[in-house]
ZAVEXLO-231253 format. One record per atom (N, C-alpha, C): residue in three letters; atom name; x, y, z. Coordinates in Angstrom, 3 decimals. Each point is the difference from the previous one (the first is absolute). Example, Ala and Ser with C-alpha at 12.3 -4.5 7.8 and 13.67 -1.06 7.14 Angstrom:
# ZAVEXLO-231253
+--------+-------+----------+----------+----------+
! residu ! atome !       xx !       yy !       zz !
+--------+-------+----------+----------+----------+
!    ALA !     N !   13.190 !   -5.690 !    7.800 !
!    ALA !    CA !   -0.890 !    1.190 !    0.000 !
!    ALA !     C !    0.900 !    1.200 !    0.000 !
!    SER !     N !   -0.350 !    1.050 !   -0.720 !
!    SER !    CA !    0.820 !    1.190 !    0.060 !
!    SER !     C !   -0.770 !    1.090 !    0.730 !
+--------+-------+----------+----------+----------+
END
This chain:
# ZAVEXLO-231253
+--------+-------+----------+----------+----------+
! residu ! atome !       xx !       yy !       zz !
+--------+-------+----------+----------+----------+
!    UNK !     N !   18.020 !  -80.019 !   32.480 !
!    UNK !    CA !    0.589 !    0.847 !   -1.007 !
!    UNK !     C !   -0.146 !    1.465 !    0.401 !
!    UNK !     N !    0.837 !    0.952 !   -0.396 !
!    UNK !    CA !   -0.015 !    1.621 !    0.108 !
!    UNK !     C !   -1.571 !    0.249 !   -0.271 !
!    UNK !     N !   -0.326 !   -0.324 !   -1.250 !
!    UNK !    CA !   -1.343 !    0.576 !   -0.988 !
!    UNK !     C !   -1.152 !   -0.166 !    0.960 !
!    UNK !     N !    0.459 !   -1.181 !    1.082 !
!    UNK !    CA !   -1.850 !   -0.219 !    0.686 !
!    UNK !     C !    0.419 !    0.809 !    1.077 !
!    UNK !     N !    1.268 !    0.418 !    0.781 !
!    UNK !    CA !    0.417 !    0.652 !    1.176 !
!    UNK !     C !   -0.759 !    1.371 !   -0.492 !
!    UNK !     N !    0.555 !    0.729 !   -0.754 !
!    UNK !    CA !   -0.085 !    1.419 !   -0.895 !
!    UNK !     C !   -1.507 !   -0.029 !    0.021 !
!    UNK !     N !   -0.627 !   -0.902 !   -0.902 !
!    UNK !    CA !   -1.748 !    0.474 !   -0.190 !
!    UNK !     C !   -0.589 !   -0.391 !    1.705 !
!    UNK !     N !    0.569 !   -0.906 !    0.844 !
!    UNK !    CA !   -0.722 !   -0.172 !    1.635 !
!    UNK !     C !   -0.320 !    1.146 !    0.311 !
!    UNK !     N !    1.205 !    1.154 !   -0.366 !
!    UNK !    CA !    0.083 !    1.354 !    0.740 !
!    UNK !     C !   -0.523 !    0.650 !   -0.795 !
!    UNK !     N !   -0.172 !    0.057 !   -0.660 !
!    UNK !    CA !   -1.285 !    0.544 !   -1.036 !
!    UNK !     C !    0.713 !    1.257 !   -0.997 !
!    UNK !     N !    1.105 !   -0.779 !   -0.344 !
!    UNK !    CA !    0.913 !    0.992 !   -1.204 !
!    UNK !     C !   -0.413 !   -1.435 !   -1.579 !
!    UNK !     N !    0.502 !    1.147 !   -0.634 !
!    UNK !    CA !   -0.395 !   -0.858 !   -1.663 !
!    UNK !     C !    1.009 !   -1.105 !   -0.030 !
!    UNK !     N !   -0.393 !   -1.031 !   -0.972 !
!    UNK !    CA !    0.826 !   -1.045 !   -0.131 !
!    UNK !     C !    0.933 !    0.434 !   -1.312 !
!    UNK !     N !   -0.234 !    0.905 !   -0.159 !
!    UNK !    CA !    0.830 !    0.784 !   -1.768 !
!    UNK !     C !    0.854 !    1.016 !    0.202 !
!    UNK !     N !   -0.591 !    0.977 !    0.857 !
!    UNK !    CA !    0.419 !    1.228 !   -0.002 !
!    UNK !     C !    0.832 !    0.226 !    1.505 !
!    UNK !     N !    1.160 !    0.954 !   -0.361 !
!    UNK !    CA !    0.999 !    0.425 !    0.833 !
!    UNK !     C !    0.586 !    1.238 !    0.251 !
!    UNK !     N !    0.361 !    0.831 !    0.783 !
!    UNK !    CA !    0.514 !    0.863 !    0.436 !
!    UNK !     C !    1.373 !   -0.078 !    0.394 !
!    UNK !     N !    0.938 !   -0.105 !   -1.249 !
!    UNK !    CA !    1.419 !   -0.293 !    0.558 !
!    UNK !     C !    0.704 !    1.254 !   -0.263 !
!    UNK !     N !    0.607 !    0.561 !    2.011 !
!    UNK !    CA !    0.742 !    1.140 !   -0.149 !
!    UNK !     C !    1.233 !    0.512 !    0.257 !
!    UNK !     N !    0.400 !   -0.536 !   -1.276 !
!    UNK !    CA !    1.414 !    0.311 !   -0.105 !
!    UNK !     C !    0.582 !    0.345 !   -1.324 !
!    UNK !     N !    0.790 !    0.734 !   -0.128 !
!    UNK !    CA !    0.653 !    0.749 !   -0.932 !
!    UNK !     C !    0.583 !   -0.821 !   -1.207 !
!    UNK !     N !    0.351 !    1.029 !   -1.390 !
!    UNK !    CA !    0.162 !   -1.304 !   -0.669 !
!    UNK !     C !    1.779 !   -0.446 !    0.153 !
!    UNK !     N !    0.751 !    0.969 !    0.654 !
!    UNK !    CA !    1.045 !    0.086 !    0.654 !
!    UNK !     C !    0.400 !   -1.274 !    0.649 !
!    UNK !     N !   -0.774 !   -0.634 !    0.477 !
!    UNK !    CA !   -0.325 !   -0.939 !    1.148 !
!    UNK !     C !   -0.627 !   -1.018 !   -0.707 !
!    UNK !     N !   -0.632 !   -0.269 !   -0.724 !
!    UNK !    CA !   -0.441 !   -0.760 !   -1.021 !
!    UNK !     C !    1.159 !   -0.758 !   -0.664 !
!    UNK !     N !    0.594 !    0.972 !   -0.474 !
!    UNK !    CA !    1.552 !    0.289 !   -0.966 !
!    UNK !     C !    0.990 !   -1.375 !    1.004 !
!    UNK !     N !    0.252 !    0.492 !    1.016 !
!    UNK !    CA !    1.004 !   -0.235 !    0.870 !
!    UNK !     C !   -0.496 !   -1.706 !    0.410 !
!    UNK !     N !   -1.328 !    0.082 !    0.775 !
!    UNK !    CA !   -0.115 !   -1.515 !   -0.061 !
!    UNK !     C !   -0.464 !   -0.935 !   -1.060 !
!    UNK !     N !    0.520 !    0.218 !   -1.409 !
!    UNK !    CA !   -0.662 !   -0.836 !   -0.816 !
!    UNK !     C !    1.765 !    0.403 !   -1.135 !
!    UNK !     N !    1.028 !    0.603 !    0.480 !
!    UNK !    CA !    1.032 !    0.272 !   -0.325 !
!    UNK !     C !    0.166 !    0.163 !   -1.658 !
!    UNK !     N !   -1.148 !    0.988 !    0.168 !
!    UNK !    CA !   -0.115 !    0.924 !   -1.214 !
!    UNK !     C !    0.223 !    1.538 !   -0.130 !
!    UNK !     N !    0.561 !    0.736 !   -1.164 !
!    UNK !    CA !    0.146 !    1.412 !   -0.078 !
!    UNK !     C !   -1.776 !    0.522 !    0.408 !
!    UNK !     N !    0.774 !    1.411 !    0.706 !
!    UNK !    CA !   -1.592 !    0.519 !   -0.031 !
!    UNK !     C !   -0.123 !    0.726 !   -1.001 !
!    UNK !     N !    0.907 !    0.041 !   -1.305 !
!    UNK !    CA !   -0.307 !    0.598 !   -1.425 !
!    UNK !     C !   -0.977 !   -1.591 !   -0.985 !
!    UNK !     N !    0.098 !   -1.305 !    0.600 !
!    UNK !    CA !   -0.837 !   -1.107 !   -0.476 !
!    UNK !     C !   -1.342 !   -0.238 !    0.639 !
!    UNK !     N !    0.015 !    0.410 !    1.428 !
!    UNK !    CA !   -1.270 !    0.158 !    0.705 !
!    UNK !     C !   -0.466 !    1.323 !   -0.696 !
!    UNK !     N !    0.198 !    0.675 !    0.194 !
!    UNK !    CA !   -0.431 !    1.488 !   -0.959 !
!    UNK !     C !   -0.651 !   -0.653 !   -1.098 !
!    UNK !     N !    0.615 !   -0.627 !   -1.174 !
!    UNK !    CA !   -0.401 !   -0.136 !   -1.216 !
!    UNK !     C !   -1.192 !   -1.063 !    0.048 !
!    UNK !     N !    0.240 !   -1.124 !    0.881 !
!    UNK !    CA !   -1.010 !   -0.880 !    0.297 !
!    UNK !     C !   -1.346 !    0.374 !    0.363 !
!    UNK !     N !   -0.008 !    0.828 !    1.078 !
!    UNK !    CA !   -1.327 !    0.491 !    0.740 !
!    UNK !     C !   -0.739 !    0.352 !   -1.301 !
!    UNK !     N !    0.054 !    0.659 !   -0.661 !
!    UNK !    CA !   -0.867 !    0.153 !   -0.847 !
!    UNK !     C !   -0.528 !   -0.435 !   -1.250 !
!    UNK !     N !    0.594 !   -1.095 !   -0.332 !
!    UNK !    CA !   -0.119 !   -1.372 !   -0.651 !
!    UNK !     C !   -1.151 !   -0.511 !    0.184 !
!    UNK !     N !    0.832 !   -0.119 !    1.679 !
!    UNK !    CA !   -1.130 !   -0.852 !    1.064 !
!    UNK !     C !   -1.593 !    0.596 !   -0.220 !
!    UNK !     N !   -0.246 !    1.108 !    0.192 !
!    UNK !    CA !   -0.863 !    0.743 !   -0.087 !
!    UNK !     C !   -0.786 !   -0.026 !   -1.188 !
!    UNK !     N !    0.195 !    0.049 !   -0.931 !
!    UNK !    CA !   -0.485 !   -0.272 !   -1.973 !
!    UNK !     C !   -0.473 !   -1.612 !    0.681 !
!    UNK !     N !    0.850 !   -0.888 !    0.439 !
!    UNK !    CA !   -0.612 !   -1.750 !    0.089 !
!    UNK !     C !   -1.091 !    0.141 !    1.345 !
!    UNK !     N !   -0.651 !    1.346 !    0.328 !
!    UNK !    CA !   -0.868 !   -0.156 !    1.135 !
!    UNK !     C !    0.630 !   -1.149 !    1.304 !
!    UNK !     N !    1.412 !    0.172 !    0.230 !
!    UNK !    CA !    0.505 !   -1.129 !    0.535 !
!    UNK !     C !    0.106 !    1.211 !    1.373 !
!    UNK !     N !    0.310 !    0.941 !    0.289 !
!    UNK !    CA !    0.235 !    0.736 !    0.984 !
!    UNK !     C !   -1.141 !    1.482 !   -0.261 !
!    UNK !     N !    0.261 !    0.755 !    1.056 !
!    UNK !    CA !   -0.226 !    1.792 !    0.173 !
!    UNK !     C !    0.809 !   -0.010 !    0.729 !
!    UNK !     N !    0.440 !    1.128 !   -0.434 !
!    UNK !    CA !    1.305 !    0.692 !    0.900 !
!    UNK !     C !   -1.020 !    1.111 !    0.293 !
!    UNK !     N !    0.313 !    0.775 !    1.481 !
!    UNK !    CA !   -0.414 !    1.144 !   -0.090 !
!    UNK !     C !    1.067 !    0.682 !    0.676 !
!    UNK !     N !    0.827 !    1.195 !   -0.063 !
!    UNK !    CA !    0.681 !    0.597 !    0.054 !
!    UNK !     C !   -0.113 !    0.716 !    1.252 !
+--------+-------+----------+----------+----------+
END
Protein backbone atom coordinates (compact mmCIF):
# COMPACT_ATOMS: atom_id res chain seq x y z
CA UNK A 1 0.00 0.00 0.00
CA UNK A 2 1.11 3.91 -0.47
CA UNK A 3 0.59 4.44 3.59
CA UNK A 4 3.49 1.74 4.45
CA UNK A 5 5.71 3.11 1.24
CA UNK A 6 5.19 6.95 2.67
CA UNK A 7 5.85 6.07 6.57
CA UNK A 8 9.20 3.42 5.16
CA UNK A 9 10.54 6.88 4.14
CA UNK A 10 9.73 8.34 7.12
CA UNK A 11 6.87 10.93 6.00
CA UNK A 12 3.39 10.82 8.07
CA UNK A 13 0.77 8.39 7.20
CA UNK A 14 -1.92 11.55 7.50
CA UNK A 15 -0.29 14.45 6.53
CA UNK A 16 0.58 16.01 3.04
CA UNK A 17 2.12 18.67 1.18
CA UNK A 18 0.08 19.01 -1.98
CA UNK A 19 1.48 21.77 -4.41
CA UNK A 20 -0.71 22.92 -6.54
CA UNK A 21 -3.00 25.67 -7.10
CA UNK A 22 -6.57 25.71 -6.55
CA UNK A 23 -6.72 26.58 -10.36
CA UNK A 24 -5.43 23.15 -10.96
CA UNK A 25 -7.41 21.55 -8.38
CA UNK A 26 -10.46 23.21 -10.26
CA UNK A 27 -9.39 21.82 -13.66
CA UNK A 28 -8.61 18.18 -12.63
CA UNK A 29 -11.60 17.47 -10.60
CA UNK A 30 -13.69 19.67 -13.43
CA UNK A 31 -14.80 22.14 -11.09
CA UNK A 32 -15.16 26.17 -11.09
CA UNK A 33 -12.31 27.70 -9.23
CA UNK A 34 -15.21 30.07 -7.81
CA UNK A 35 -16.47 26.19 -6.06
CA UNK A 36 -12.91 25.27 -5.09
CA UNK A 37 -12.69 28.82 -3.63
CA UNK A 38 -15.88 28.33 -1.64
CA UNK A 39 -14.99 24.73 -0.64
CA UNK A 40 -11.43 25.24 0.75
CA UNK A 41 -12.73 26.79 3.50
CA UNK A 42 -15.52 24.63 4.49
CA UNK A 43 -12.91 22.17 4.30
CA UNK A 44 -11.03 24.00 6.83
CA UNK A 45 -14.06 24.65 9.72
CA UNK A 46 -14.33 20.27 9.16
CA UNK A 47 -10.40 20.28 10.17
CA UNK A 48 -10.47 18.22 6.86
CA UNK A 49 -7.60 20.37 5.15
CA UNK A 50 -4.99 23.71 5.83
CA UNK A 51 -4.52 25.59 3.10
CA UNK A 52 -1.64 27.79 3.41
CA UNK A 53 -1.40 30.44 0.94
Amino acid sequence: MQVQRLMARGYSARDFHLRVSRAEIGRYLGMSLETISRTFPAFGLQRLLDVNE
